[in-house]
DSSP file (Angstrom, degrees, kcal/mol; ACC not computed):
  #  RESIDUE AA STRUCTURE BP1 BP2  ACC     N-H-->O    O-->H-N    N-H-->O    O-->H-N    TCO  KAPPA ALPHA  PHI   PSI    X-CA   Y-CA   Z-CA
    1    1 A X     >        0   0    0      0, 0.0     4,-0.7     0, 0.0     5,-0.3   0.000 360.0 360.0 360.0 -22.5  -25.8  134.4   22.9
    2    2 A X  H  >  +     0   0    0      2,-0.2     4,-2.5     1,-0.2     3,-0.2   0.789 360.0  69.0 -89.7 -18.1  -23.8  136.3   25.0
    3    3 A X  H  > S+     0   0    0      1,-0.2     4,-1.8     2,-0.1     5,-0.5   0.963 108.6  46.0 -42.4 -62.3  -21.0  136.4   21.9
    4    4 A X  H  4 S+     0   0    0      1,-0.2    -2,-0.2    21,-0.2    -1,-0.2   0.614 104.9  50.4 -62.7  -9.6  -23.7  138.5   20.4
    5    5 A X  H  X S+     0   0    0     -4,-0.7     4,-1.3    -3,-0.2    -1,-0.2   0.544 109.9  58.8 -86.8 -49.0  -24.8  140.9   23.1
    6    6 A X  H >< S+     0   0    0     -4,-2.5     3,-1.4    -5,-0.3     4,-0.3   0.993 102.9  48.1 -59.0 -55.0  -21.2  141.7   23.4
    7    7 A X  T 3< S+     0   0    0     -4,-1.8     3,-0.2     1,-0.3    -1,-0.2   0.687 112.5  55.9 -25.7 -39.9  -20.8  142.7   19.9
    8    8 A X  T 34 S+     0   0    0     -5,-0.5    -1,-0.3     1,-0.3     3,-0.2   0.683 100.2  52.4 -94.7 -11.6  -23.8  144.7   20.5
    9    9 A X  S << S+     0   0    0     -3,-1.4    -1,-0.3    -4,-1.3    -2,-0.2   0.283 102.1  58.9-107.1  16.0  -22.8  146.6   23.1
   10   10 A X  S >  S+     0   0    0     -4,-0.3     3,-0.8    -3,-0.2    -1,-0.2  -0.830  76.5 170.8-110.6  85.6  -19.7  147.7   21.4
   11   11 A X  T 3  S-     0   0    0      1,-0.3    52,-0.3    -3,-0.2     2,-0.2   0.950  76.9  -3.0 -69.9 -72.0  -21.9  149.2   18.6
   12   12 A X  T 3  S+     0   0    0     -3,-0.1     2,-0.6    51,-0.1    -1,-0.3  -0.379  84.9 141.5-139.3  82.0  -19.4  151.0   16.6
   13   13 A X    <   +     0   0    0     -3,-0.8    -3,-0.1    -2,-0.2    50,-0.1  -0.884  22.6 174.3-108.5 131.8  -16.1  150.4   18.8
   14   14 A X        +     0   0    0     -2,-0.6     2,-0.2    54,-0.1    -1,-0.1   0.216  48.3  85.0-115.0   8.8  -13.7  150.0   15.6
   15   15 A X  S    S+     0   0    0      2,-0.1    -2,-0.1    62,-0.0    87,-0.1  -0.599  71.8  32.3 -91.9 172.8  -10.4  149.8   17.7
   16   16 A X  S    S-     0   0    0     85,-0.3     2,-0.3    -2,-0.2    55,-0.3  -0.103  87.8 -61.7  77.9-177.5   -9.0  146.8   19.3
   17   17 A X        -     0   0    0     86,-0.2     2,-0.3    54,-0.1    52,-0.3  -0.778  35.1-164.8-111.1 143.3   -8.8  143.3   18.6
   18   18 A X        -     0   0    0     50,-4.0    54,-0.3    -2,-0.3     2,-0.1  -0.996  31.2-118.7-115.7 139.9  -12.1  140.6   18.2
   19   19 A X     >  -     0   0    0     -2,-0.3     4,-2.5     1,-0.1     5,-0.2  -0.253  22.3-111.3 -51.0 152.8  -11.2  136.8   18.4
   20   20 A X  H  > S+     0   0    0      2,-0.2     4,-1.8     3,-0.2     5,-0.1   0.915 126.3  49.5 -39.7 -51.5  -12.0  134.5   15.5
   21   21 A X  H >> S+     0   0    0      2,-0.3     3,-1.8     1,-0.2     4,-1.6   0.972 114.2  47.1 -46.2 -79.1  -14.8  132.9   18.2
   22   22 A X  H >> S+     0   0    0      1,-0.3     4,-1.2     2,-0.2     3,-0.6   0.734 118.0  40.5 -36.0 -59.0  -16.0  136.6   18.9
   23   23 A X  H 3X S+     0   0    0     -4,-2.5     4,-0.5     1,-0.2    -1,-0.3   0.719 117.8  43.7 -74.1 -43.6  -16.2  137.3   15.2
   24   24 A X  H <X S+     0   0    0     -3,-1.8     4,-1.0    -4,-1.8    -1,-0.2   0.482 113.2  58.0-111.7 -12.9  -17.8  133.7   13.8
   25   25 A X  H <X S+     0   0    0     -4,-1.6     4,-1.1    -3,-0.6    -2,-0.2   0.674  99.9  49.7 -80.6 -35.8  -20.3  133.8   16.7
   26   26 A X  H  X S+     0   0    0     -4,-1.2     4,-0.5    -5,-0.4    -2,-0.2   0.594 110.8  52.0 -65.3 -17.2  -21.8  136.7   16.1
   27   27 A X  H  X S+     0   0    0     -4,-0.5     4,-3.1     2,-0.2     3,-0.5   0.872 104.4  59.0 -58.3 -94.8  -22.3  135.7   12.4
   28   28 A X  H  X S+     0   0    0     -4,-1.0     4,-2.0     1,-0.2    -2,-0.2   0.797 115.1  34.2 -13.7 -51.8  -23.8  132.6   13.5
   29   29 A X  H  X>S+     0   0    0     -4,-1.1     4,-2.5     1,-0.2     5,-0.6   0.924 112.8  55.2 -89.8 -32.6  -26.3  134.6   15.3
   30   30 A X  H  X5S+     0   0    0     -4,-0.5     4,-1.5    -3,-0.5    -1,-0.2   0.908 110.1  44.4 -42.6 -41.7  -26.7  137.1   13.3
   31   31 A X  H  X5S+     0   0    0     -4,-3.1     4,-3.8     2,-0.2    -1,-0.2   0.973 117.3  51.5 -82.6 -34.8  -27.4  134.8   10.2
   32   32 A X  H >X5S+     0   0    0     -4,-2.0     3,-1.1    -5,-0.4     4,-0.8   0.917 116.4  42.9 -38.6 -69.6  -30.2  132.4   13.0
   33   33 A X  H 3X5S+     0   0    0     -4,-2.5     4,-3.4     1,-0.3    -1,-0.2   0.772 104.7  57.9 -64.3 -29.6  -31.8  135.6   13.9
   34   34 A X  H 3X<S+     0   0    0     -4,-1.5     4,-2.7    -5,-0.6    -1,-0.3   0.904 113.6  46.1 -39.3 -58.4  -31.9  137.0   10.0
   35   35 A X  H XX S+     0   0    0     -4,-3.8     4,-2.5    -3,-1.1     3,-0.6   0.951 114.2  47.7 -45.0 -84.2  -34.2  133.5    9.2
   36   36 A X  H 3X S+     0   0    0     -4,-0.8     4,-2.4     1,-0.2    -2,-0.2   0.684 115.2  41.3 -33.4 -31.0  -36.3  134.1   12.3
   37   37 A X  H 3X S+     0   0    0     -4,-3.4     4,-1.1    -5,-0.2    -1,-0.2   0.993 118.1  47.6 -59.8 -54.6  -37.0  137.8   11.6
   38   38 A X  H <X S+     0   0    0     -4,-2.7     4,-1.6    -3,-0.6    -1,-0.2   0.811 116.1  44.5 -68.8 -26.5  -37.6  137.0    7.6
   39   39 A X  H  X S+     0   0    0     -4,-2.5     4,-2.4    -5,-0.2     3,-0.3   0.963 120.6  42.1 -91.7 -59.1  -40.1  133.8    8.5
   40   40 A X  H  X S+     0   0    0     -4,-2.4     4,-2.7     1,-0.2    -2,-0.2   0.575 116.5  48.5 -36.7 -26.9  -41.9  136.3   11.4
   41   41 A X  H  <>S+     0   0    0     -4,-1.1     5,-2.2     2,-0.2     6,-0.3   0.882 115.8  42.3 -87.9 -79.3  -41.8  139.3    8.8
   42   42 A X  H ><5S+     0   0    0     -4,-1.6     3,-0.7    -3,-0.3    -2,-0.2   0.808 118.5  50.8 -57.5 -49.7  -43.5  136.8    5.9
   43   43 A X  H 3<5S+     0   0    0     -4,-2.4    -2,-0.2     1,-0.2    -1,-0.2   0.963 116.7  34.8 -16.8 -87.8  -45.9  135.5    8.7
   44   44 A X  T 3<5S-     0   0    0     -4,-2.7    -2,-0.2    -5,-0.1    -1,-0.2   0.217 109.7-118.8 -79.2  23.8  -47.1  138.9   10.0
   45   45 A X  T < 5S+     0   0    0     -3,-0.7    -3,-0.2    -4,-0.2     3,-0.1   0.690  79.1 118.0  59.4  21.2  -47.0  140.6    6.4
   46   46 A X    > < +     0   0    0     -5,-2.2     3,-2.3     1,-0.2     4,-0.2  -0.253  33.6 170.5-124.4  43.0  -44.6  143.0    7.4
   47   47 A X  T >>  +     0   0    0      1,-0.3     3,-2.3    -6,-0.3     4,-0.7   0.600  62.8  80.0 -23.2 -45.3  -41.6  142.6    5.3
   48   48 A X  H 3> S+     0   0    0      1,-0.3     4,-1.5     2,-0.2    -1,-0.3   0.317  76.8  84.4 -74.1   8.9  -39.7  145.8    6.3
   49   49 A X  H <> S+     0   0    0     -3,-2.3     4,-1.3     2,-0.2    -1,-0.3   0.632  84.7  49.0 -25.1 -39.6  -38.8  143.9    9.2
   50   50 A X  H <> S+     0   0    0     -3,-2.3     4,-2.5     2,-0.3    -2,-0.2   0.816 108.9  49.8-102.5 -41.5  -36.2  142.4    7.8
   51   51 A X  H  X S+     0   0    0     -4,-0.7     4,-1.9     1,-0.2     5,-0.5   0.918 112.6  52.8 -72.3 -48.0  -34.7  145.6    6.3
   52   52 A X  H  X S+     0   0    0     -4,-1.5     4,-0.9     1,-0.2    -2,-0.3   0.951 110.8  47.3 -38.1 -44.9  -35.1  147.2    9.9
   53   53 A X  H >X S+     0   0    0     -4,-1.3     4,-1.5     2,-0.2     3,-0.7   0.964 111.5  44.7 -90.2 -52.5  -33.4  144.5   11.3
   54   54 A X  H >X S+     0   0    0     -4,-2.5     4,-1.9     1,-0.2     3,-0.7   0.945 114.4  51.1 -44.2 -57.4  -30.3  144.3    8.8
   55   55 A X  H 3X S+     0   0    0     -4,-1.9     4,-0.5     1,-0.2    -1,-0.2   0.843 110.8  55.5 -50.0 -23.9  -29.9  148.5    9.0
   56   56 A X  H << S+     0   0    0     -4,-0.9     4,-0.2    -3,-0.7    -1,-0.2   0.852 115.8  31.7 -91.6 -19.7  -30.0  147.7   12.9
   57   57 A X  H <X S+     0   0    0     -4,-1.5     4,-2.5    -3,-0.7     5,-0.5   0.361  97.3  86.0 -98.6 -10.4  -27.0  145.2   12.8
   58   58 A X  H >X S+     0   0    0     -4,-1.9     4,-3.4    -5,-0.3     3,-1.7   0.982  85.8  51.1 -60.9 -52.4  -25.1  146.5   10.1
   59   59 A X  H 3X S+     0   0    0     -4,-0.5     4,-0.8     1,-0.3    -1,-0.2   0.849 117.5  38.1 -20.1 -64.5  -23.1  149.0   12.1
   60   60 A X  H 3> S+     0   0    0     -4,-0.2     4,-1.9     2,-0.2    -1,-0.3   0.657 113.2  57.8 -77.4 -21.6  -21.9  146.3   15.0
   61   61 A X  H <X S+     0   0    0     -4,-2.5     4,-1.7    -3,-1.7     5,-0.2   0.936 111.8  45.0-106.8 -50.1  -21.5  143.4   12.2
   62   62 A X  H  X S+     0   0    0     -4,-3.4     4,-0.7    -5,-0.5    -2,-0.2   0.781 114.1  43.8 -34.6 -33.3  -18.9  145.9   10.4
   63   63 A X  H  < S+     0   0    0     -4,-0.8     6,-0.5   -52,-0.3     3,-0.4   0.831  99.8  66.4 -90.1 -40.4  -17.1  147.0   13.2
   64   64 A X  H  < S+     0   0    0     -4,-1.9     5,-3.0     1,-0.2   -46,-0.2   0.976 111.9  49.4 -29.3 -61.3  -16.9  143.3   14.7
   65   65 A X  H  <        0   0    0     -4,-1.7    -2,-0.2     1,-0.3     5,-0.2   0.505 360.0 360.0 -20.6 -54.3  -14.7  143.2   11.2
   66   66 A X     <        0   0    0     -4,-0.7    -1,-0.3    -3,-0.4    12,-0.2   0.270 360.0 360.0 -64.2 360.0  -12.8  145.5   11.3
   67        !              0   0    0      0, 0.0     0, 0.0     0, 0.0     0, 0.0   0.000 360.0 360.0 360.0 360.0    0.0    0.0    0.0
   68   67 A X     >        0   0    0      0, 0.0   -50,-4.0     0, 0.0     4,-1.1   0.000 360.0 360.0 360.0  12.6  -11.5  144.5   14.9
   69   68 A X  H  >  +     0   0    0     -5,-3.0     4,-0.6    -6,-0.5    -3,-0.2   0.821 360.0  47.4 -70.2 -26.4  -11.2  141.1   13.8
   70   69 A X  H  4>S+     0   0    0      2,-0.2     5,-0.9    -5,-0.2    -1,-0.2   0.633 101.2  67.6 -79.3 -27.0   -8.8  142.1   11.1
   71   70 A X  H >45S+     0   0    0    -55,-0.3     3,-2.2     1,-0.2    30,-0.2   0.786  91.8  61.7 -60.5 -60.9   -7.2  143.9   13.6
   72   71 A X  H 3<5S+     0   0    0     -4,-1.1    23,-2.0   -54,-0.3    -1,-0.2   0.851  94.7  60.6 -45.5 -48.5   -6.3  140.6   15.2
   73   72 A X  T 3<5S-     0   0    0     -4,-0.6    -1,-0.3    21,-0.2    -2,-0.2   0.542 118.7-108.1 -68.5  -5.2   -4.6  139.6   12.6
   74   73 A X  T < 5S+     0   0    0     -3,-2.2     2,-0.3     1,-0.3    -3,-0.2   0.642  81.0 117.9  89.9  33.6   -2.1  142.4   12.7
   75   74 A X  S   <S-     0   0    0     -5,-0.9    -1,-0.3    14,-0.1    -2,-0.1  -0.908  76.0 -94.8-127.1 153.1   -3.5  144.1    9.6
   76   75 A X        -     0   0    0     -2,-0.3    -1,-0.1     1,-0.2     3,-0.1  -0.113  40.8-121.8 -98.6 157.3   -5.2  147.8    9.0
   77   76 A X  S >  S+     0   0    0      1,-0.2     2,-2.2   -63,-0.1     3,-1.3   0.562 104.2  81.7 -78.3  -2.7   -9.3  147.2    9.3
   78   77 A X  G >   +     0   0    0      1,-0.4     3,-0.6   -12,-0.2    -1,-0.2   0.414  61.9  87.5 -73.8  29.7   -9.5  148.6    5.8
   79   78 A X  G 3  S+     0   0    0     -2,-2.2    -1,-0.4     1,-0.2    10,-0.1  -0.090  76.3  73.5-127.5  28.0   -8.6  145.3    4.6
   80   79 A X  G <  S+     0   0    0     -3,-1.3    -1,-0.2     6,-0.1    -2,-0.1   0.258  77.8  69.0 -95.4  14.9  -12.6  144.7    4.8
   81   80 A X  S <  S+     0   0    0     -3,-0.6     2,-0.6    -4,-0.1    -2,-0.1  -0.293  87.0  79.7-109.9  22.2  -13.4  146.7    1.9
   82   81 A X  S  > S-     0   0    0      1,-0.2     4,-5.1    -3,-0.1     5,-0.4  -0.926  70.1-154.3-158.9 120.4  -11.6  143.8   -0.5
   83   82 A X  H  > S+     0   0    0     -2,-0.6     4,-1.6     1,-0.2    -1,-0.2   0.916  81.8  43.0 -70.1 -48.3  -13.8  141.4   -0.8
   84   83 A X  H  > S+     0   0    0      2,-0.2     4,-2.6     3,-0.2    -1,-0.2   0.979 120.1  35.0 -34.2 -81.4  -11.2  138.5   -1.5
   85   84 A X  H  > S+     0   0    0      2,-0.2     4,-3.2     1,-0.2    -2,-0.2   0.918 115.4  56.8 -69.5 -52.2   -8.4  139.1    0.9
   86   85 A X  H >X S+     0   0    0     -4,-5.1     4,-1.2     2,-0.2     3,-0.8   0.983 104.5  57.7 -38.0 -57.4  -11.0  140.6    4.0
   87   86 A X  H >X S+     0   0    0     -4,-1.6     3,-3.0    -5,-0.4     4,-1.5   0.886 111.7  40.4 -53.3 -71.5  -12.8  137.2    3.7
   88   87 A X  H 3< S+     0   0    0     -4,-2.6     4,-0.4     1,-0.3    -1,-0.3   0.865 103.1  59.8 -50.8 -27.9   -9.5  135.3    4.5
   89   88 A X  H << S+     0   0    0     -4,-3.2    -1,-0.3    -3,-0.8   -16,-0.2   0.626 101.8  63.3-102.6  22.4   -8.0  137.1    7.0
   90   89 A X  H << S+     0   0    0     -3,-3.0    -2,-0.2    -4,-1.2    -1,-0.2   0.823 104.7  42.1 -66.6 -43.9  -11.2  136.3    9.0
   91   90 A X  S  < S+     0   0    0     -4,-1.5     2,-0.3     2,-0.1    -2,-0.2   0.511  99.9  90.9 -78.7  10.8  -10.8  132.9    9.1
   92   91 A X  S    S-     0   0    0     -4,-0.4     2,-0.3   -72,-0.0   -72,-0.1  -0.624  85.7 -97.7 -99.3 155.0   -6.7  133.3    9.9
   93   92 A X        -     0   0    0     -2,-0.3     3,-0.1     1,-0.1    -2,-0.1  -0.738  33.5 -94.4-100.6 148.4   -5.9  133.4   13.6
   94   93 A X        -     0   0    0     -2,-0.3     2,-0.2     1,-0.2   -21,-0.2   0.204  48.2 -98.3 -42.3 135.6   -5.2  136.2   15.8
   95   94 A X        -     0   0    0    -23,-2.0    -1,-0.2     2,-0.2   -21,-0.1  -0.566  32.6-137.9 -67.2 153.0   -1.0  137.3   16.4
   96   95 A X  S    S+     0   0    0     -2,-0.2    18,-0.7    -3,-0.1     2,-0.2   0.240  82.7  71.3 -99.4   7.7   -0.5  135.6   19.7
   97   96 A X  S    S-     0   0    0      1,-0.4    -2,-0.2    16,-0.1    18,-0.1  -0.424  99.3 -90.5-130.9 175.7    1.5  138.8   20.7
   98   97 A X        -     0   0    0     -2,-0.2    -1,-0.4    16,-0.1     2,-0.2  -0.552  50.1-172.4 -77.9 176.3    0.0  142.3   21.6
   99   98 A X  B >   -A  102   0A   0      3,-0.8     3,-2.0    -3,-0.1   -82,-0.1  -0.876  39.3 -83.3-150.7-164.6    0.0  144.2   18.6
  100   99 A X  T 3  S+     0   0    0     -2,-0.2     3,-0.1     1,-0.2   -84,-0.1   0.401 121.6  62.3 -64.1   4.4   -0.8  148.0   17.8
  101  100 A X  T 3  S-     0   0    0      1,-0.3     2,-0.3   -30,-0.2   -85,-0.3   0.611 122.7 -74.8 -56.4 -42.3   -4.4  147.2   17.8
  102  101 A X  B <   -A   99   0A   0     -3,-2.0    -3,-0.8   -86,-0.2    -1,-0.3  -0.930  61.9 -47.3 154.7 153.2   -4.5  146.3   21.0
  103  102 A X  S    S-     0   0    0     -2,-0.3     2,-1.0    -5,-0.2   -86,-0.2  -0.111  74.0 -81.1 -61.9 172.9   -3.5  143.4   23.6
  104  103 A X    >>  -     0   0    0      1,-0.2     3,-3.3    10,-0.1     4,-1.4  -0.713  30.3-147.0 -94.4 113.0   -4.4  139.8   22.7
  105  104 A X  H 3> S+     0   0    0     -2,-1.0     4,-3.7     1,-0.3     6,-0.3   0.796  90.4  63.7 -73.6 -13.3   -7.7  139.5   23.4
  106  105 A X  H 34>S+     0   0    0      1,-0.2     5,-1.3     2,-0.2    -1,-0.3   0.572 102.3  52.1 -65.7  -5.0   -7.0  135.5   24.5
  107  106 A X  H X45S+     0   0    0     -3,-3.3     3,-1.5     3,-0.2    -2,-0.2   0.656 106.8  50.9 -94.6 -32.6   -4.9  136.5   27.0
  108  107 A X  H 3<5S+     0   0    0     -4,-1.4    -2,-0.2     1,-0.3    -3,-0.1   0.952 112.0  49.9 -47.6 -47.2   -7.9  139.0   28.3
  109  108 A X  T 3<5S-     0   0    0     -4,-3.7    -1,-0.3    -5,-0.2    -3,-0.1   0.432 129.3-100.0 -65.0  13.8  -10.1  135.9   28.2
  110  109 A X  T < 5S+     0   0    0     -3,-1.5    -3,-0.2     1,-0.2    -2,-0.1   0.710  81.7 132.2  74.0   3.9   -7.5  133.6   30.3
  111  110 A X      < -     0   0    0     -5,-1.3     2,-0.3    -6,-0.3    -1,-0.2  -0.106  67.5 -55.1 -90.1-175.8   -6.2  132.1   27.6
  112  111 A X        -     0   0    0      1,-0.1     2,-0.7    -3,-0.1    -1,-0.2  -0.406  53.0-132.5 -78.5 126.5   -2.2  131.9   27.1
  113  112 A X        -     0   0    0     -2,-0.3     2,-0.2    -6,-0.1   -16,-0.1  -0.672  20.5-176.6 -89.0 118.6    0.0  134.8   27.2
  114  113 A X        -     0   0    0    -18,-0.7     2,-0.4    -2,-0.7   -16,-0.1  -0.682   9.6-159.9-116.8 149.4    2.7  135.8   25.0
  115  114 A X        -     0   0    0     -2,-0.2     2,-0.4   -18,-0.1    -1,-0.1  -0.734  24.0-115.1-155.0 155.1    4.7  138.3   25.2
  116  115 A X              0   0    0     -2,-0.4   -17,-0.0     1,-0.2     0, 0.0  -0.787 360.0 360.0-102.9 160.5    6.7  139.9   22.2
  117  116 A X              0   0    0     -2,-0.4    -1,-0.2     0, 0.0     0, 0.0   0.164 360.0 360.0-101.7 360.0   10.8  139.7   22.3
């Protein structure tokens, strides 16, 4: 959960880099909570839940995107094409800094690399 709370508290940060984790965990929750809302919504008769809820995440689930692409050493605008964004979420992170931003797996403790 706390993938997602992070995400949320960088609302519309669109520099820097997000890991694949960061990025595919916040999905993940995103898509849980999206059910729960729409079956509570359908429940309590109040459909426009659902649209509340989506308008309220859109911001942060774009920007996740962006620096996720980021990671990859590529401009965030490469999430407006629908094809090529979708893959170079799922592609792993340069292991090096890059002009985005340091590697955020070295932030986390993970291994650090350093560019030649």
């Amino acid at each position: 959960m706390n993938w997602y709370l992070d995400v949320l508290k960088k609302y519309a940060v669109f520099n820097g880099r997000a890991r694949r984790k960061e990025y595919w965990m916040f999905f993940l929750f995103n898509v849980m909570i999206s059910i729960a809302v729409a079956i509570l919504a359908v429940a309590a008769g109040a459909t426009v839940l659902v649209n509340i809820y989506a308008l309220a995440v859109l911001i942060p689930g774009i920007a996740v995107a962006v620096r996720r692409i980021h990671d990859t050493g590529r401009s965030g605008w490469w999430v407006l094409v629908p094809i090529a964004g979708l893959v170079f979420l799922f592609l792993d992170g340069e292991r090096t800094d890059n002009k985005y931003g340091p590697n955020p797996k070295a932030a986390e403790g993970g291994i650090a690399f350093k560019a030649a």
